[in-house]
N, CA and C atoms of all chains as a GROMACS GRO file, in nm:
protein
  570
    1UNK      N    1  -3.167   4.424   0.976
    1UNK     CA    2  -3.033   4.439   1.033
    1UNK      C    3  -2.980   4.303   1.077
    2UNK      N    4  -2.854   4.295   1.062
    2UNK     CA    5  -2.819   4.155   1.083
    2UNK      C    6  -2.795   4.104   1.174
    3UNK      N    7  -2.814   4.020   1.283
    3UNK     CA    8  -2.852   4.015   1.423
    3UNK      C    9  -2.656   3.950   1.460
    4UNK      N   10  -2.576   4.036   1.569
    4UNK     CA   11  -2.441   4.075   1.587
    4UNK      C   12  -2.409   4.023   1.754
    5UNK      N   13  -2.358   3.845   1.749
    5UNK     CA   14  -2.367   3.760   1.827
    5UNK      C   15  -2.196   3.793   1.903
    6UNK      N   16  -2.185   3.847   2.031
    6UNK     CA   17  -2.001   3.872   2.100
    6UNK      C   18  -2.014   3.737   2.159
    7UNK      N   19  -1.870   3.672   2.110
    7UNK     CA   20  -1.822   3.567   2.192
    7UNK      C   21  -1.711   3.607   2.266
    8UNK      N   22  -1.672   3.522   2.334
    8UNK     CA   23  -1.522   3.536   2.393
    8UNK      C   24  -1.466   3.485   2.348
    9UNK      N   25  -1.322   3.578   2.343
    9UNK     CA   26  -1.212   3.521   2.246
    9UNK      C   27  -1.136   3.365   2.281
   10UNK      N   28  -1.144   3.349   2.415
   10UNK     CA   29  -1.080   3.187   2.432
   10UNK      C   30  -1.191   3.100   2.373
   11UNK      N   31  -1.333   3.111   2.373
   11UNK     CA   32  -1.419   3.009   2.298
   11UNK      C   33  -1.372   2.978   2.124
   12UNK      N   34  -1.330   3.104   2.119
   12UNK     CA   35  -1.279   3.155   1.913
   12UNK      C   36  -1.159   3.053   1.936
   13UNK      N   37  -1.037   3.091   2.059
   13UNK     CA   38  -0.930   3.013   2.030
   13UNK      C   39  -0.969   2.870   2.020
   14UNK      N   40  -1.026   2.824   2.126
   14UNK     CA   41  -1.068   2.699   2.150
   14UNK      C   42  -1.152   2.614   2.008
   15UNK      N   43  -1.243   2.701   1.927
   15UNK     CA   44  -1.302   2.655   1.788
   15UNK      C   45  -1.219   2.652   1.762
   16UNK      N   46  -1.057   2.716   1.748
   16UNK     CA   47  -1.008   2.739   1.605
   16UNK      C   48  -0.927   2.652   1.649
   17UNK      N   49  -0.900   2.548   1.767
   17UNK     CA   50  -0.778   2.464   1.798
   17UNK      C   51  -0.866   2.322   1.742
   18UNK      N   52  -0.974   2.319   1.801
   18UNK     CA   53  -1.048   2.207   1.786
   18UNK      C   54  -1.045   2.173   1.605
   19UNK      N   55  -1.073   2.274   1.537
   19UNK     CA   56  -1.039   2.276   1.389
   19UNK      C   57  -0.975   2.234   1.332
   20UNK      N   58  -0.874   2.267   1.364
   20UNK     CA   59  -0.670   2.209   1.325
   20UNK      C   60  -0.632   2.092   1.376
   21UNK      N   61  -0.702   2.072   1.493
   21UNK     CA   62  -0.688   1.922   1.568
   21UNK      C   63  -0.776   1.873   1.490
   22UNK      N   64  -0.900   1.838   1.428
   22UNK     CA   65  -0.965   1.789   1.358
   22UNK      C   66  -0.944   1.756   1.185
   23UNK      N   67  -0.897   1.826   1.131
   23UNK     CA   68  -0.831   1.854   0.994
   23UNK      C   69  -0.734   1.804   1.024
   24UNK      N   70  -0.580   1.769   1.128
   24UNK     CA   71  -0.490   1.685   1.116
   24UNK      C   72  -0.543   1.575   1.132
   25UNK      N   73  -0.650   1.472   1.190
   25UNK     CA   74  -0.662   1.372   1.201
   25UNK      C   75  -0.740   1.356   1.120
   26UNK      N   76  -0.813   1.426   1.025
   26UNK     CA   77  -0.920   1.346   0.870
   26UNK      C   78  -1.051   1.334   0.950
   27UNK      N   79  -1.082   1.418   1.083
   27UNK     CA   80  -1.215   1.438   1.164
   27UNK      C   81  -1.275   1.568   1.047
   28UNK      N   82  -1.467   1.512   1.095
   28UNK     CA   83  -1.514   1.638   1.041
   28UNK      C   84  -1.563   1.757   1.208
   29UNK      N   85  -1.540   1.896   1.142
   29UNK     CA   86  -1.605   1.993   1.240
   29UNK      C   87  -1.739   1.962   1.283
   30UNK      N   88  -1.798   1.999   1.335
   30UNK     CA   89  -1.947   2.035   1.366
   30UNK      C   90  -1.929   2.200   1.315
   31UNK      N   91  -2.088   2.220   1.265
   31UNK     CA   92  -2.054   2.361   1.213
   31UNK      C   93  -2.080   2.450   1.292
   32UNK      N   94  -2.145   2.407   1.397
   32UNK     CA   95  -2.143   2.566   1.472
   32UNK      C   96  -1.957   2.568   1.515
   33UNK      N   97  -1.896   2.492   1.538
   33UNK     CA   98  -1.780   2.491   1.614
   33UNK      C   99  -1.707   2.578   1.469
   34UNK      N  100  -1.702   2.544   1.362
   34UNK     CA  101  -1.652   2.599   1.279
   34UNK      C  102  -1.699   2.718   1.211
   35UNK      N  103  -1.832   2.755   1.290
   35UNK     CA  104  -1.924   2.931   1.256
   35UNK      C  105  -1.839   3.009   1.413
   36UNK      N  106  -1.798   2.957   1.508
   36UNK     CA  107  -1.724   3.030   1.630
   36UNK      C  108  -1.560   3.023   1.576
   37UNK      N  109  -1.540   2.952   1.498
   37UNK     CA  110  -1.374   2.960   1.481
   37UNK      C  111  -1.385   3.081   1.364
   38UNK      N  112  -1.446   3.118   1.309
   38UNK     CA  113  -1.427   3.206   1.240
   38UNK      C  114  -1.494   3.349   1.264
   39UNK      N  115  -1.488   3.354   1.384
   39UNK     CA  116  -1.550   3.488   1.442
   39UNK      C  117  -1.440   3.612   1.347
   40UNK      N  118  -1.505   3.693   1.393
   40UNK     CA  119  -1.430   3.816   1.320
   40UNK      C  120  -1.356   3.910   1.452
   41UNK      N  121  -1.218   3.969   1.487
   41UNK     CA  122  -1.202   4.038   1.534
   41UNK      C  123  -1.263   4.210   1.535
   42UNK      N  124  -1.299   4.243   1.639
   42UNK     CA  125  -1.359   4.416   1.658
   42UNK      C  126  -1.314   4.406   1.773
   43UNK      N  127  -1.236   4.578   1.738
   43UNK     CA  128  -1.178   4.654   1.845
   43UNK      C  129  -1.259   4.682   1.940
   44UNK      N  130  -1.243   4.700   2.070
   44UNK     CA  131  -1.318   4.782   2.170
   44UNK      C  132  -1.347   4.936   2.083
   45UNK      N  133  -1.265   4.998   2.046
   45UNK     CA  134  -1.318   5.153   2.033
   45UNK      C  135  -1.365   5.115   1.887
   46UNK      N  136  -1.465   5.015   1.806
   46UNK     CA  137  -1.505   5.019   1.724
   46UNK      C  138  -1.384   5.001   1.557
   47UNK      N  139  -1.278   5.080   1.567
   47UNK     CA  140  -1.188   5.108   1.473
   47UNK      C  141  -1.117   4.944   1.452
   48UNK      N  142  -1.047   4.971   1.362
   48UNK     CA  143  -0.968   4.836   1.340
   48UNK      C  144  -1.013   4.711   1.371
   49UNK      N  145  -1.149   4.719   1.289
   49UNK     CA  146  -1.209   4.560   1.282
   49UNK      C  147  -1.106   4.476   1.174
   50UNK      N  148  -1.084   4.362   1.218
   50UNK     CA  149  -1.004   4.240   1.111
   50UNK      C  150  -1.045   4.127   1.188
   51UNK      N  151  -0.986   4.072   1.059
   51UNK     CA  152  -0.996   3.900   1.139
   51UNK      C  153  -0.839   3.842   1.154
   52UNK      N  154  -0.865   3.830   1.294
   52UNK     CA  155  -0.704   3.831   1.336
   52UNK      C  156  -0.682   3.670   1.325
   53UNK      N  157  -0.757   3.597   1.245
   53UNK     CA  158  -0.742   3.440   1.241
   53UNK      C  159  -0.619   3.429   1.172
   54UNK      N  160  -0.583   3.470   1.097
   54UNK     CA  161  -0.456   3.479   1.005
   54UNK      C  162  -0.307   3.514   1.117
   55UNK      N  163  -0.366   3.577   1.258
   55UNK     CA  164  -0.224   3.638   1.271
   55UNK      C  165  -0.173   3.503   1.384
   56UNK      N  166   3.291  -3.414   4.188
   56UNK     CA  167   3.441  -3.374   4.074
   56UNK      C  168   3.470  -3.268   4.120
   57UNK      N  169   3.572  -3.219   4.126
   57UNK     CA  170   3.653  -3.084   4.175
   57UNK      C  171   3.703  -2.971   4.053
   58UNK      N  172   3.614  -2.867   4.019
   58UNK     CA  173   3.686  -2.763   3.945
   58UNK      C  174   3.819  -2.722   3.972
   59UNK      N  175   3.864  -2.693   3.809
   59UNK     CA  176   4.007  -2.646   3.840
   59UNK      C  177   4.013  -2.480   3.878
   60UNK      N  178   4.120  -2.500   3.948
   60UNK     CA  179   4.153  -2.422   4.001
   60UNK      C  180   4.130  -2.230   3.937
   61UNK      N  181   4.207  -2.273   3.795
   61UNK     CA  182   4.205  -2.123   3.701
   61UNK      C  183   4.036  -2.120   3.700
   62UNK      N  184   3.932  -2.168   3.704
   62UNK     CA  185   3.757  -2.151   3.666
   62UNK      C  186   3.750  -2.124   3.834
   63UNK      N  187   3.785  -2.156   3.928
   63UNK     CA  188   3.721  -2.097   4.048
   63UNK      C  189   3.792  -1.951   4.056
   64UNK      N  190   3.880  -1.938   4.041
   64UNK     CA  191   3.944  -1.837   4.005
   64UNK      C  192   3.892  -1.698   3.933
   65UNK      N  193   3.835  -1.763   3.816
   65UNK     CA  194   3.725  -1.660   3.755
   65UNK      C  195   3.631  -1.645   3.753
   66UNK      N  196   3.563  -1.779   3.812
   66UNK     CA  197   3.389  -1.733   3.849
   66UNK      C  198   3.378  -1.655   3.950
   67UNK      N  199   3.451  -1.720   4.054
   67UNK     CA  200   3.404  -1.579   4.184
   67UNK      C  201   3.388  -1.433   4.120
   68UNK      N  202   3.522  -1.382   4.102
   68UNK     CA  203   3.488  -1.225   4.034
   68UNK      C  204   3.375  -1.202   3.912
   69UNK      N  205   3.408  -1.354   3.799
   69UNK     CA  206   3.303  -1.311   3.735
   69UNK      C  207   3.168  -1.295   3.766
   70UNK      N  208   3.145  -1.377   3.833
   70UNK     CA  209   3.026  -1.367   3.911
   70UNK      C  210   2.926  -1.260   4.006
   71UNK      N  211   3.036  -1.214   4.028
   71UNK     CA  212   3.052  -1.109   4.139
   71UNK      C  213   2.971  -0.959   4.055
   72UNK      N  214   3.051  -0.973   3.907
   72UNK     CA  215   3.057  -0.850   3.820
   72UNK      C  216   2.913  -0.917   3.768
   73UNK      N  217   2.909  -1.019   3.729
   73UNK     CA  218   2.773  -1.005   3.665
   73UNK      C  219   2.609  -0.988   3.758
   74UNK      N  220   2.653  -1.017   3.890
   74UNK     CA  221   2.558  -0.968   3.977
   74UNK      C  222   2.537  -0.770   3.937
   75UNK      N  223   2.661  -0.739   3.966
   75UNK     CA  224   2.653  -0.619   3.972
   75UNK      C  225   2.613  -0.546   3.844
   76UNK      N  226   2.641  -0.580   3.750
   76UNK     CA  227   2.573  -0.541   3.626
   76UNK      C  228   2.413  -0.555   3.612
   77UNK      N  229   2.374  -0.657   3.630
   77UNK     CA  230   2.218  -0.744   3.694
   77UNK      C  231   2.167  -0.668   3.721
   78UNK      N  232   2.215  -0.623   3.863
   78UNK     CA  233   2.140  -0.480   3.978
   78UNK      C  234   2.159  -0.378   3.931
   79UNK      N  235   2.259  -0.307   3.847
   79UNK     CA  236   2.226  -0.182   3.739
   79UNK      C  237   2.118  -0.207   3.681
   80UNK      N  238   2.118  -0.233   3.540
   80UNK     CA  239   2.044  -0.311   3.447
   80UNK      C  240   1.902  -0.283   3.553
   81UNK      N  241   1.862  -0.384   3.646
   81UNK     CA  242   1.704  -0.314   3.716
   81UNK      C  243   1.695  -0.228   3.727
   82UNK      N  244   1.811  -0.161   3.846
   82UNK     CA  245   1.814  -0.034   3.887
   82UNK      C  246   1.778   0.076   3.760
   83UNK      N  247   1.823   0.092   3.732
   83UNK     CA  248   1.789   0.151   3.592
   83UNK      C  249   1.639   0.146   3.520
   84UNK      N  250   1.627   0.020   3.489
   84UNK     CA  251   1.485  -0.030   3.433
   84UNK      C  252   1.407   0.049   3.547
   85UNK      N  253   1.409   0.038   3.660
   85UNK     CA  254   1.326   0.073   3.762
   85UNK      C  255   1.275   0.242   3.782
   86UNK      N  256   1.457   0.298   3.752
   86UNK     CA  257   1.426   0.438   3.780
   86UNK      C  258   1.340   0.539   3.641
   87UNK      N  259   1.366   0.415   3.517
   87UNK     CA  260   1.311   0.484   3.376
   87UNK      C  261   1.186   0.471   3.403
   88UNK      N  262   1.156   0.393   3.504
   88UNK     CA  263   1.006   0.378   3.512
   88UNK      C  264   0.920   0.464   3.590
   89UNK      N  265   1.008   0.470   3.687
   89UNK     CA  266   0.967   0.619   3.818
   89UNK      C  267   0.932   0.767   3.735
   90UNK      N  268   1.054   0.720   3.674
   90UNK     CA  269   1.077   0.889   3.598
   90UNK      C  270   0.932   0.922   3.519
   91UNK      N  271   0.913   0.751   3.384
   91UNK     CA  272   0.781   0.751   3.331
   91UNK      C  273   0.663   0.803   3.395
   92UNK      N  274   0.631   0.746   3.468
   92UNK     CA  275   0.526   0.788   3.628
   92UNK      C  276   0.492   0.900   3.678
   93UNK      N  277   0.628   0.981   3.719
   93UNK     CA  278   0.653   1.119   3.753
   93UNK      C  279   0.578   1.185   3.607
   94UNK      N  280   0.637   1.153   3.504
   94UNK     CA  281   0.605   1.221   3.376
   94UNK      C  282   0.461   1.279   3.361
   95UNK      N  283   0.404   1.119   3.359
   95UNK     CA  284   0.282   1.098   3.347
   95UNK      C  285   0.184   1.162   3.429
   96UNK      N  286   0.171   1.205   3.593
   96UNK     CA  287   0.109   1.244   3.677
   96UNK      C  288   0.132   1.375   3.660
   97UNK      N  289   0.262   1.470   3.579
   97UNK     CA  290   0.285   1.630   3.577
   97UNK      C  291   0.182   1.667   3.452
   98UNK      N  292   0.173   1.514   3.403
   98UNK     CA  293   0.125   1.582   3.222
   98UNK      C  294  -0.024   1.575   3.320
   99UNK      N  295  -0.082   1.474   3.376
   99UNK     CA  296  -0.255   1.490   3.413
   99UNK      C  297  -0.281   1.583   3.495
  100UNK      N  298  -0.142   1.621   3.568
  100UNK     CA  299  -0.237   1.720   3.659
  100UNK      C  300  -0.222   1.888   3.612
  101UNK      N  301  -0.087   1.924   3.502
  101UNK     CA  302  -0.109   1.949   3.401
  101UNK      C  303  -0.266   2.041   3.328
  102UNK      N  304  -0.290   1.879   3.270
  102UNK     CA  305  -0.437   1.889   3.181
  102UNK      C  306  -0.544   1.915   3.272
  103UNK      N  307  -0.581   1.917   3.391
  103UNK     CA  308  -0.688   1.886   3.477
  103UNK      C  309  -0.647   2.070   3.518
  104UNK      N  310  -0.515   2.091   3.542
  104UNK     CA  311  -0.516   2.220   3.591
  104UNK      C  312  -0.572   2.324   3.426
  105UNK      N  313  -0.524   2.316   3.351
  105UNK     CA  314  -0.541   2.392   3.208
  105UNK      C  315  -0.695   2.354   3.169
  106UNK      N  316  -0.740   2.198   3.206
  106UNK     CA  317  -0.884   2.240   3.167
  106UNK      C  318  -1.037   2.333   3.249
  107UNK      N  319  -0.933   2.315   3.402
  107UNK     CA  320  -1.026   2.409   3.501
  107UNK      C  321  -1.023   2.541   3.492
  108UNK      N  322  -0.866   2.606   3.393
  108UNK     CA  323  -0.908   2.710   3.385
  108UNK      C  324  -0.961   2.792   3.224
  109UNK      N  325  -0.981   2.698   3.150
  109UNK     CA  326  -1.013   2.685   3.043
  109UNK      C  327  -1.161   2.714   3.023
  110UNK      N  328  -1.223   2.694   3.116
  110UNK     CA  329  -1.408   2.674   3.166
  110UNK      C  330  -1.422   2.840   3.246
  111UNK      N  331  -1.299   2.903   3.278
  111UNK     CA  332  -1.304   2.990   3.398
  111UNK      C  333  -1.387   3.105   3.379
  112UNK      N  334  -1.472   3.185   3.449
  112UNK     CA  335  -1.565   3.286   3.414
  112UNK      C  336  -1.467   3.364   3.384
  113UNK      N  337  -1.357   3.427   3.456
  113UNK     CA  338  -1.242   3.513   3.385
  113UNK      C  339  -1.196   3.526   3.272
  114UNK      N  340  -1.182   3.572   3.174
  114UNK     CA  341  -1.165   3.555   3.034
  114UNK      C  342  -1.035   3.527   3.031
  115UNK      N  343  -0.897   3.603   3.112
  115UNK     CA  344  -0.803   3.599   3.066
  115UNK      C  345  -0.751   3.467   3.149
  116UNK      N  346  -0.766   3.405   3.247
  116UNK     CA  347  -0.787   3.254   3.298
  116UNK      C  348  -0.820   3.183   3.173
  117UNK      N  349  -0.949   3.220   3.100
  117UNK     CA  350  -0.995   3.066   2.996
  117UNK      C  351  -0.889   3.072   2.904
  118UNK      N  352  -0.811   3.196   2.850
  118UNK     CA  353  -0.736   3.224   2.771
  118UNK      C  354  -0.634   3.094   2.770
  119UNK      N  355  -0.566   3.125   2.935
  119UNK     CA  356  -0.481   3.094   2.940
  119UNK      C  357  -0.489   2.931   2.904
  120UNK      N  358  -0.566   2.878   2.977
  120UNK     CA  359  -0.616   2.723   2.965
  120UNK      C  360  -0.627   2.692   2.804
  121UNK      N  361  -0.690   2.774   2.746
  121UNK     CA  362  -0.737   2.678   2.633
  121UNK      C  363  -0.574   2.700   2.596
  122UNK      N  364  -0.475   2.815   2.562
  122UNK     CA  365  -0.388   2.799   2.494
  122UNK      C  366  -0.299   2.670   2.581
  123UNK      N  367  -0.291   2.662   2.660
  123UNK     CA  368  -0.207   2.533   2.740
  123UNK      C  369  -0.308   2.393   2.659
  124UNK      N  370  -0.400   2.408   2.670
  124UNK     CA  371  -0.448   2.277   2.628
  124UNK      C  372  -0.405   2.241   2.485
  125UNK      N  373  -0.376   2.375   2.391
  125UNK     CA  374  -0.338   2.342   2.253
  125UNK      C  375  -0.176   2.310   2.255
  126UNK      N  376  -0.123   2.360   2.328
  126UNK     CA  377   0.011   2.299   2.373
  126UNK      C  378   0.042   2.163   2.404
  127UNK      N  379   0.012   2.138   2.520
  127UNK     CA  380  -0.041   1.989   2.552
  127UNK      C  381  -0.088   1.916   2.394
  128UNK      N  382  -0.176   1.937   2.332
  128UNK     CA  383  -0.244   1.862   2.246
  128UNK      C  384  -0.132   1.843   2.113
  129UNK      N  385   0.005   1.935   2.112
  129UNK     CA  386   0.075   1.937   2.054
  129UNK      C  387   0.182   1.844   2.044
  130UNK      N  388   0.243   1.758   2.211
  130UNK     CA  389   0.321   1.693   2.230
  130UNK      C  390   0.306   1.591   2.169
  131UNK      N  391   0.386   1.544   2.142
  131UNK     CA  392   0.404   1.399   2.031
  131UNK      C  393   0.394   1.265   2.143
  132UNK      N  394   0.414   1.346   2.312
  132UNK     CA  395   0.420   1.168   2.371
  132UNK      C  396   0.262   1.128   2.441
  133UNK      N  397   0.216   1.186   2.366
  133UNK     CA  398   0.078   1.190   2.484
  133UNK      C  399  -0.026   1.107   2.400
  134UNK      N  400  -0.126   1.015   2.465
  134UNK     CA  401  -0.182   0.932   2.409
  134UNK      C  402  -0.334   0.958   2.397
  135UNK      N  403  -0.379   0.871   2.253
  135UNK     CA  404  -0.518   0.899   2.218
  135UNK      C  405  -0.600   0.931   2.341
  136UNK      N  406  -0.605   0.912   2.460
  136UNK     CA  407  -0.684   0.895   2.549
  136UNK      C  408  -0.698   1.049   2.604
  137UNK      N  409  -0.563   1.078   2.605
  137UNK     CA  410  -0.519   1.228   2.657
  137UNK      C  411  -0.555   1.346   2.553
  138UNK      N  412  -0.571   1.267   2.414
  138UNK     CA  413  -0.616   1.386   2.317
  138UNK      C  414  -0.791   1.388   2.356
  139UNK      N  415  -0.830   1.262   2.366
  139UNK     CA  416  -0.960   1.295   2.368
  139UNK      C  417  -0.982   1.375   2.484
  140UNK      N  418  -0.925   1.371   2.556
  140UNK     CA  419  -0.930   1.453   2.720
  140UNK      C  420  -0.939   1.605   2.702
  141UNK      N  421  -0.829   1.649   2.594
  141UNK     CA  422  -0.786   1.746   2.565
  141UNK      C  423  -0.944   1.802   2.495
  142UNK      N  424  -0.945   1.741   2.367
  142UNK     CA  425  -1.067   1.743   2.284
  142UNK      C  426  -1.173   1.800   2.395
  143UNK      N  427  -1.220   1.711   2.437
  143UNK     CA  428  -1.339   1.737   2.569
  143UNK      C  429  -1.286   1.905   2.626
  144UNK      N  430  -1.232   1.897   2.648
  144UNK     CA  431  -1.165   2.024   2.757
  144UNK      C  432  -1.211   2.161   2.657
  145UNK      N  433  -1.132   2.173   2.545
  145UNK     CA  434  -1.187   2.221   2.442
  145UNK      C  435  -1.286   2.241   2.444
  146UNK      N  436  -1.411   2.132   2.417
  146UNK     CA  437  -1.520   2.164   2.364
  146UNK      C  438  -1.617   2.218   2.483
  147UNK      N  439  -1.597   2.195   2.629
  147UNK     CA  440  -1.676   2.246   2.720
  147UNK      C  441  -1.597   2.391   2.740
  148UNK      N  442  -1.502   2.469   2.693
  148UNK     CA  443  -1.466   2.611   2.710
  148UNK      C  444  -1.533   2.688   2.627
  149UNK      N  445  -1.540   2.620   2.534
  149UNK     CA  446  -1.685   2.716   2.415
  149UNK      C  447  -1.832   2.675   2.435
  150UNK      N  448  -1.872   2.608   2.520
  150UNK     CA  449  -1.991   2.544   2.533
  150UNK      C  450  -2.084   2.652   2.529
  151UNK      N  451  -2.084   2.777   2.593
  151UNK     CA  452  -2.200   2.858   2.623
  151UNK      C  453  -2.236   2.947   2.458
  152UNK      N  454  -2.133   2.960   2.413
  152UNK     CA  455  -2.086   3.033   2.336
  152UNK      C  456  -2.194   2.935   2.181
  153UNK      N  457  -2.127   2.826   2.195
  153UNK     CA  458  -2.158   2.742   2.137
  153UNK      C  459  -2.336   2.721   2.125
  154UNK      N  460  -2.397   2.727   2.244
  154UNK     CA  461  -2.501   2.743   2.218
  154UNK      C  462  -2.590   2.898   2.193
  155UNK      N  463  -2.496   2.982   2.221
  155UNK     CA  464  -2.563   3.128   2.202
  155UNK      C  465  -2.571   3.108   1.996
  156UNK      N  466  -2.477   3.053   2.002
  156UNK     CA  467  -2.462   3.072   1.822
  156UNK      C  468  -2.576   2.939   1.744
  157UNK      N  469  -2.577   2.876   1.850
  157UNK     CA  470  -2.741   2.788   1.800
  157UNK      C  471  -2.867   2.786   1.797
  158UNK      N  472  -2.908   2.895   1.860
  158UNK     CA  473  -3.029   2.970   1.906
  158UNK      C  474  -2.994   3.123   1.792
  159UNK      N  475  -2.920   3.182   1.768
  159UNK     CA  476  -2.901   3.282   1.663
  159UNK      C  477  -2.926   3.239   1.518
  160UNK      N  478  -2.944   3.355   1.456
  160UNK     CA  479  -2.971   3.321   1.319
  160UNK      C  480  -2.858   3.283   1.267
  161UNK      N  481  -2.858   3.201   1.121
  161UNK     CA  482  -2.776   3.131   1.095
  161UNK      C  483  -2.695   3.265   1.002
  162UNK      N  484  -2.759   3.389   0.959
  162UNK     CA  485  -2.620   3.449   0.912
  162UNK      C  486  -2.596   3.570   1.005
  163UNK      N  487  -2.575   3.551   1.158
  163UNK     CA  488  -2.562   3.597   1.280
  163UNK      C  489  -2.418   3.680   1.211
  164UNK      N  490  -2.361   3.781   1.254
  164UNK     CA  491  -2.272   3.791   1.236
  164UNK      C  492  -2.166   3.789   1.367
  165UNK      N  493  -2.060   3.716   1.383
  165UNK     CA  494  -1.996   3.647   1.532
  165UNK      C  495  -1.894   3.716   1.566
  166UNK      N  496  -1.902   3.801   1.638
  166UNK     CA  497  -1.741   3.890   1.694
  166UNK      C  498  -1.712   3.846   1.798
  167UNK      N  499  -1.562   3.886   1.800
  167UNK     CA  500  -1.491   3.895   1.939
  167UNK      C  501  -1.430   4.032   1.986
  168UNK      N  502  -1.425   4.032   2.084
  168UNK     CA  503  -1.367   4.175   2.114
  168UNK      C  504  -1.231   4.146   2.198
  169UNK      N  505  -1.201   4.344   2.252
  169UNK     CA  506  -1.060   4.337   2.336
  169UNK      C  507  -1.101   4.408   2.469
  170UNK      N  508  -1.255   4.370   2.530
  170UNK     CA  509  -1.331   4.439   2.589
  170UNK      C  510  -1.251   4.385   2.748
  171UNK      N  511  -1.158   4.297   2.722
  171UNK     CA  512  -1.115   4.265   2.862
  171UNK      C  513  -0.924   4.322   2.858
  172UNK      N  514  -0.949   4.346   2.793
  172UNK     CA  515  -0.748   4.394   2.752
  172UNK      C  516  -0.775   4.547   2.834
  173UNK      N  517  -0.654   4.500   2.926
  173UNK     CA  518  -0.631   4.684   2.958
  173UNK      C  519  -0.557   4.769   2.899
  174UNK      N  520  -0.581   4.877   2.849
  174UNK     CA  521  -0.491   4.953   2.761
  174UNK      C  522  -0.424   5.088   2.855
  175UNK      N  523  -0.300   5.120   2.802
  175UNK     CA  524  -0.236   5.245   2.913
  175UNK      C  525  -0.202   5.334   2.793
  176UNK      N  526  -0.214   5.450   2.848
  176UNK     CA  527  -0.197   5.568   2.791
  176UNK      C  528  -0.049   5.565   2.809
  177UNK      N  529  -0.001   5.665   2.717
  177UNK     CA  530   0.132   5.725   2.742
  177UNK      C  531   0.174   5.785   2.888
  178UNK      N  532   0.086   5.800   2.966
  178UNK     CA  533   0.142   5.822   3.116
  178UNK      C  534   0.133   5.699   3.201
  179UNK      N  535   0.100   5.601   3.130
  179UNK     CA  536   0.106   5.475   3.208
  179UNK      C  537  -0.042   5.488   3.264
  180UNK      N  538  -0.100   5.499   3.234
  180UNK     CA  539  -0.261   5.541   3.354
  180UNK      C  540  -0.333   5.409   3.229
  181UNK      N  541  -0.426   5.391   3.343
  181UNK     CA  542  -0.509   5.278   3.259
  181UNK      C  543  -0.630   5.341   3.229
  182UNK      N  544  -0.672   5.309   3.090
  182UNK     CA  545  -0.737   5.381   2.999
  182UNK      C  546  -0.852   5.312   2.983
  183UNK      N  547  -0.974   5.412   3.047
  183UNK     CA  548  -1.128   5.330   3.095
  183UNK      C  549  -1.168   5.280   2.948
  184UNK      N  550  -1.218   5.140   2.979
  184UNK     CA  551  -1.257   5.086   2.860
  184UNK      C  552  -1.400   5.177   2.793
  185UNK      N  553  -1.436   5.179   2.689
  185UNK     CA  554  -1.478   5.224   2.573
  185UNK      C  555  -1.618   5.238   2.613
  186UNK      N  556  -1.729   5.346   2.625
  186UNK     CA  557  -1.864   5.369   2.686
  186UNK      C  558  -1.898   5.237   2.594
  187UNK      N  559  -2.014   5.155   2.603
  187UNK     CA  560  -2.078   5.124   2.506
  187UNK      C  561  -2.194   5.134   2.456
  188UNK      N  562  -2.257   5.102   2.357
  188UNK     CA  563  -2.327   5.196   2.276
  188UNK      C  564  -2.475   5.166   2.380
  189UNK      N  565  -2.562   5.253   2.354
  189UNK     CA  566  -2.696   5.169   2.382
  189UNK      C  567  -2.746   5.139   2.282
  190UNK      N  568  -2.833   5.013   2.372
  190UNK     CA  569  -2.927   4.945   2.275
  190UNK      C  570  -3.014   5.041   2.199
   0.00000   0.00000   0.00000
């Protein structure tokens, strides 16, 4: 079974700012910073998992 | 030698006016500079306020911080020094997180949830968050 790591969502925002701030200036990520920016959104009641990185 | 008359005539006033232009001209220089200053101390205290709550055990506090810090990090007048500030600020709000996912296996799978969002029913009543499962 595949071992199912919860972050908090300001750490996700925070990877995913550090990302975009990094890619505009020609910086590379570190990859864990870029394995937390791409967390996956899940609902509390289980339903309507997405990845709200897009929205 | 004795100036004529029409040149004393116009230096006094001119004189007079170019003082006063002079003391604009600083005045001015002086207050663009205050203003700079003022600027400068709203933007640090600002960043110092958005990165304390950026770190915050409260979720919807860190929220708030990190999105102010990407704001901030957005302005066009703010200097390398202040991005790296920013940068830093950033990277200690995911820090714990950061290491939970370094100690996990590498095809961990990484969620986030809405385990801190309050949700209301159609009667306005706040709607107990979700049992969770057992281990």
């Amino acid at each position: 079974m595949t071992e199912r790591v919860v972050v908090r969502s300001s750490s996700v925002e925070a990877a995913r700012a550090l990302l975009r701030r990094n890619a505009a200036r020609g910086r590379e990520t570190d990859p864990t910073t870029s394995k937390l920016a791409g967390a996956r959104f899940v609902a509390r009641d289980g339903q309507g998992s997405e990845d709200v990185a897009a929205s | 030698m004795e100036l004529p008359a029409w040149l004393l005539a116009v230096s006094v006033p001119g004189g007079a006016l170019l003082g006063v232009l002079l003391t604009l001209v600083v005045t001015r220089k002086n207050a663009q500079e205050a203003n700079r200053t003022a600027q400068q101390e709203t933007l640090t205290e600002t960043l110092r306020w958005a990165a304390e709550l950026a770190v915050s055990e409260n979720e919807a506090e860190a929220r708030l911080g990190v999105l102010e810090l990407v704001k901030l990090g957005e302005d066009p007048t703010i200097t390398g020094r202040e991005q790296d500030l920013i940068d830093a600020a950033l990277e200690a709000a995911q820090y714990q997180d950061k290491l939970a996912l370094t100690v996990a296996e590498s095809d961990a799978d990484v969620i986030f949830s809405d385990e801190d969002v309050t949700f209301l029913d159609e009667d306005g009543i706040v709607a107990p968050p979700a049992e969770k499962e057992a281990p």
